[in-house]
C-alpha positions in Angstrom: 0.0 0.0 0.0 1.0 3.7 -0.9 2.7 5.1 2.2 1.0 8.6 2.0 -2.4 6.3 1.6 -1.6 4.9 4.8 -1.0 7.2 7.2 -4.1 9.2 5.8 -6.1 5.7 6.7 -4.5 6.1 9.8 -5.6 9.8 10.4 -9.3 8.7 9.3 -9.7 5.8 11.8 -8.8 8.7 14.6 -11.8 10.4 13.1 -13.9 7.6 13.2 -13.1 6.9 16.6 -12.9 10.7 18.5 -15.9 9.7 20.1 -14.7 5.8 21.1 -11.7 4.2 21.9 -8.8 5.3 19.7 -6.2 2.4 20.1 -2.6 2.8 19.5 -2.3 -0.8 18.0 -4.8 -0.2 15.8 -3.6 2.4 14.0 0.1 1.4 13.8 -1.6 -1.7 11.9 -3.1 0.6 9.6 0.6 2.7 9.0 2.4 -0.2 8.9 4.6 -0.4 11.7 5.3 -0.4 15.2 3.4 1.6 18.0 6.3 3.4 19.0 7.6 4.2 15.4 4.2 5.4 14.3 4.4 8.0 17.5 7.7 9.3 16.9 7.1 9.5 12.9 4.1 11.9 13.6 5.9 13.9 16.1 8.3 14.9 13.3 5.9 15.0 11.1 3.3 16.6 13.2 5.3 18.6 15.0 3.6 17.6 18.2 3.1 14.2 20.1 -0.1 11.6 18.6 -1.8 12.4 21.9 -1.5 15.7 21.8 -3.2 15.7 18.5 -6.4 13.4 19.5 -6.9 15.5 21.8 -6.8 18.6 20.6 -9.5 17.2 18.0 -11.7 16.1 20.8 -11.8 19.3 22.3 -11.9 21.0 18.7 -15.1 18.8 18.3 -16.6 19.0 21.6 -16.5 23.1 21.1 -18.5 22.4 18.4 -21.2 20.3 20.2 -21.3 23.0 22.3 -21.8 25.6 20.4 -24.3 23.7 18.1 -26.5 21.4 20.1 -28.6 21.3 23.6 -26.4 18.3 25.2 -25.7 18.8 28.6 -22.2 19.5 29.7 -21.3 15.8 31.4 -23.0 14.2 28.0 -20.6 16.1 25.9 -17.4 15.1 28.8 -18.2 11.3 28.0 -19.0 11.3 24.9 -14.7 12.8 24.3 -13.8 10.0 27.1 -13.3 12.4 30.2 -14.1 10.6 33.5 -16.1 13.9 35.1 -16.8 17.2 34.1 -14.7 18.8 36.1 -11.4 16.8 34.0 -13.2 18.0 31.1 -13.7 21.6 31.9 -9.8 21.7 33.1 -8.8 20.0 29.7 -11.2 22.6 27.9 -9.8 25.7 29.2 -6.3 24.9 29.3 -6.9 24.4 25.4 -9.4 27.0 24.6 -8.7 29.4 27.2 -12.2 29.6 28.2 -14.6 27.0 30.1 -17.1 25.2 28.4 -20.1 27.0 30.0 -18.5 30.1 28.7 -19.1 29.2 25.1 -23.1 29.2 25.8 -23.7 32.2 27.7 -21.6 34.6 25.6 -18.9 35.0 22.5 -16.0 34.0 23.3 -12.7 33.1 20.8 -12.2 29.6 20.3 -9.1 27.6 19.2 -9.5 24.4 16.4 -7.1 21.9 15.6 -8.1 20.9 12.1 -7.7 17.3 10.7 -4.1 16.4 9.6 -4.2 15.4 5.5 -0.3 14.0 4.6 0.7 14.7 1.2 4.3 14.3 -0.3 6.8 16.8 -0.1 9.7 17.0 -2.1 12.5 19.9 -1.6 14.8 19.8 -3.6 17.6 21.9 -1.6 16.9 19.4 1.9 19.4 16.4 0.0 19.5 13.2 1.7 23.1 11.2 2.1 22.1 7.7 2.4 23.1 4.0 0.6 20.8 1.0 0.3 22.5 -2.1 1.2 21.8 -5.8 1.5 23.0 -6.3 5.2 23.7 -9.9 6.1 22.6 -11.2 9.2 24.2 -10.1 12.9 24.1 -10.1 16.0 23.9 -7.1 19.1 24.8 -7.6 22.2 23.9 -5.3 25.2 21.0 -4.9 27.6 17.1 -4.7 27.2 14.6 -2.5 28.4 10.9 -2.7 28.8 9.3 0.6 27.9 5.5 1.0 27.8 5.0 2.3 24.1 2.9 5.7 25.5 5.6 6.9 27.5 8.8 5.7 25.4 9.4 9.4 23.3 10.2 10.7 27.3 11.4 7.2 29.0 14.0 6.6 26.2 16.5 9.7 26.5 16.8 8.7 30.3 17.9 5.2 29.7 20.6 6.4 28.1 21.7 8.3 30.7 21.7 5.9 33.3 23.6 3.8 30.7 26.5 6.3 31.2 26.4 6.4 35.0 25.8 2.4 35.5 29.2 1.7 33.7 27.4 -0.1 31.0 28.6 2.3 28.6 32.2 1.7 29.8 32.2 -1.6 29.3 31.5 -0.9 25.9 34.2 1.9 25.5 36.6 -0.9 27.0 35.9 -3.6 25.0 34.8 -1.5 21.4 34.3 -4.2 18.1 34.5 -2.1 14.9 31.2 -3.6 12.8 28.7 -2.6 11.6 26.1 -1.3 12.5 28.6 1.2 14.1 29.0 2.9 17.4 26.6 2.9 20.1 23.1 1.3 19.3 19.8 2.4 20.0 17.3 -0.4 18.9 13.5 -0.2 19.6 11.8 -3.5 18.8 7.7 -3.3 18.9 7.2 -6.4 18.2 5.1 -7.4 15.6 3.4 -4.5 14.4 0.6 -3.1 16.5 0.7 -6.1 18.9 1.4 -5.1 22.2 1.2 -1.8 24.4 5.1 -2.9 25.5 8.2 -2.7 23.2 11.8 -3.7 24.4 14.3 -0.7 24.0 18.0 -2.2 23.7 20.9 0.0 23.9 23.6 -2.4 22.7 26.9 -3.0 20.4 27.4 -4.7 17.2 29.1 -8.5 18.2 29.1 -10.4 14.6 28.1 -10.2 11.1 27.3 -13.2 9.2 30.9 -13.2 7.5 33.8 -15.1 7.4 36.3 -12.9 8.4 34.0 -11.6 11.3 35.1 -13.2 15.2 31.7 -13.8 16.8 32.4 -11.7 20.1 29.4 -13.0 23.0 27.7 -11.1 25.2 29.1 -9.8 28.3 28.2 -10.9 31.8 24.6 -9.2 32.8 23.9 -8.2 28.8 21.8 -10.7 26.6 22.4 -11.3 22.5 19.8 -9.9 19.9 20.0 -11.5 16.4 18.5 -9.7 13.0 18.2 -11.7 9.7 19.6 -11.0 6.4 17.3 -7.5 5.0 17.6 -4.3 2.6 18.5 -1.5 4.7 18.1 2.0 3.7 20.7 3.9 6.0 20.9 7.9 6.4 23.9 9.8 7.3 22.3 11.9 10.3 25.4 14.0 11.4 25.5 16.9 13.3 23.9 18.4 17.2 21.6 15.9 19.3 19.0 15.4 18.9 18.1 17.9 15.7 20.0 15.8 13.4 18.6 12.5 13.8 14.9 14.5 14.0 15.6 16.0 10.6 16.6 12.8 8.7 13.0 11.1 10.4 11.1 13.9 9.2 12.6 14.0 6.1 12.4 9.8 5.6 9.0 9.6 5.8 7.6 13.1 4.4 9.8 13.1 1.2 12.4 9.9 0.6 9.5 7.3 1.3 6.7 8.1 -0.3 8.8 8.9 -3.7 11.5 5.8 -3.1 9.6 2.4 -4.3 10.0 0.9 -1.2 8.0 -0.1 1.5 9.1 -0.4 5.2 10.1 -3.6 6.4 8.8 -5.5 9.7 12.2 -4.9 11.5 13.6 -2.3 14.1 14.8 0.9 13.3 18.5 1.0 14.6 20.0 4.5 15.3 24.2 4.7 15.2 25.7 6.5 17.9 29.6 7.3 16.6 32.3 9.8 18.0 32.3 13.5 16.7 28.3 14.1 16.7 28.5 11.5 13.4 25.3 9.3 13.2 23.3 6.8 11.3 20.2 5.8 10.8 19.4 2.2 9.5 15.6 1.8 8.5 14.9 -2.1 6.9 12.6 -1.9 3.9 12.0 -4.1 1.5 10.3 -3.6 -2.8 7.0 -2.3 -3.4 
C-alpha cells in the first residue's frame, strides 16, 4: 500500500473513533509499523506528540457540540472520554482558554485543531546522504529494556543516561568491536506490528556479522544477545547536534524519501548509530514495493 495512503487511513480511523476508543495498535496496523515508530514519525511529522493531537481534536469537536446542540455539559465530557466534568472543563480551558459553560452564555474566541491530511513533499535543496545495502545477518549484544509504548518518546532519553552512570557504557568503551552497524546502538523493537502496548528498547553493540572474516564476540556478563536476519536497509547519514540531526533525517524519511522511493518499510527495528564527533546513522529495513 501507498505510504502517503496509509497514514491518511490512519488519520481517518482517529476520526472515526474521537468519540470511542482510539487504540494505538490499531492504527500502527493501519501505517504499517510499530506503535512506537508510528508516534515518533508523527511527532516529526506533526510537530507535536499523537496524543496531543487526539486530543486537541476532541476538544476541537466537543466546542462544536457546544456551540451547536442542547447536550448537557457531562453528556458532551463522555462522549470525548473524560471521566467527570470537572477533567473535562480543566482539559477545555487549558486548550481554549475559556470554560465550556462560557461558550453558551456569551462569544467568546475559540481555538481548532483541524484534521491532519499527509501529502508528499519534495524539496529539492533538503538532499538526503544515504546508501541502500543488502545487510547480512548479525548479532547485538547489550542490555534490554521494557518501555510502555505511550511513555517511550520521554522514557528513552533517560535510559541512556543511566547507561552512562551504571558503567554499561564503559564496558563498551573498553571492549569496542569495529562492525557494523557502528557505534553505540539504540534499537526499539515493537514487536510485531501493533501487537502489544510494551516494546523492548535495547541500547547495545554490534558482536558479529554473518561473514567469514567476522570473530563472533558473546555477550558480556549481565547483557543478553539480539540477532536480526539478512534484509535491505536504507541507511541515512544523520550527522550533526543531538538530537536535531537525527529529528531531521526522520522527518525527512518519511515526508519526502519514502513516499517517492519504491520501497516499503520492512517489519524490522529501526537501529540509530551513535559514533564519535556528533557522526550518526540511521538504518531503517525496507524491503520492494
Amino acid at each position: 500500500m501507498d505510504w502517503i495512503k496509509q497514514l491518511n487511513e490512519a488519520i481517518s480511523y482517529i476520526e472515526e473513533n474521537l468519540t470511542g476508543e482510539i487504540s494505538y495498535e490499531a492504527i500502527s496496523k493501519i501505517a504499517g509499523c510499530s506503535v512506537y515508530n508510528f508516534q515518533r514519525m508523527f511527532s516529526y511529522i506533526a510537530d507535536k506528540p499523537l496524543s496531543e493531537y487526539i486530543r486537541n481534536r476532541r476538544l476541537t469537536m466537543a466546542a462544536f457540540d457546544l456551540m451547536n446542540s442542547k447536550e448537557r455539559i457531562i453528556d458532551i465530557s463522555l462522549k470525548y472520554g473524560y471521566e467527570s466534568q470537572d477533567s473535562f472543563s480543566r482539559a477545555f480551558r487549558s486548550f481554549h482558554g475559556v470554560l465550556p459553560s462560557g461558550v453558551r452564555n456569551k462569544i467568546v474566541q475559540l481555538k481548532s485543531c483541524p484534521k491532519l491530511s499527509f501529502q508528499i513533499n519534495i524539496q529539492g535543496e533538503n538532499h538526503m546522504n544515504y546508501q541502500i545495502e543488502q545487510w547480512p545477518e548479525f548479532k547485538v549484544m547489550g542490555i534490554l529494556h521494557k518501555v510502555k509504548t505511550s511513555t517511550a518518546l520521554d522514557v528513552i532519553p533517560q535510559i541512556w543516561k543511566n547507561a552512562w552512570k551504571d558503567g554499561t557504557m564503559k564496558r563498551f568503551v573498553e571492549n569496542f568491536p569495529d562492525y557494523r552497524p557502528a557505534g553505540f546502538l539504540g534499537i526499539a523493537e515493537g514487536g510485531k506490528w501493533g501487537d502489544s502496548e510494551e516494546m523492548n528498547y535495547i541500547i547495545g553493540v554490534t558482536s558479529h556479522v554473518d561473514v567469514p572474516e567476522c570473530i563472533h564476540i558473546h555477550a558480556f556478563e549481565g547483557m543478553k544477545e539480539f540477532s536480526y536476519p539478512i534484509a535491505t536497509w536504507a541507511i541515512f547519514e544523520a550527522n550533526g547536534e543531538l538530537p536535531s540531526a537525527t529529528q531531521k533525517v526522520y522527518k525527512q524519511f518519511y515526508t519526502e524519501w519514502l513516499p517517492s522511493s519504491g520501497y516499503e518499510l520492512a517489519d524490522l527495528p529501526v537501529i540509530e548509530c551513535y559514533m564519535q564527533e556528533n557522526r550518526q546513522e540511521v538504518w531503517i529495513a525496507v524491503v520492494k514495493k
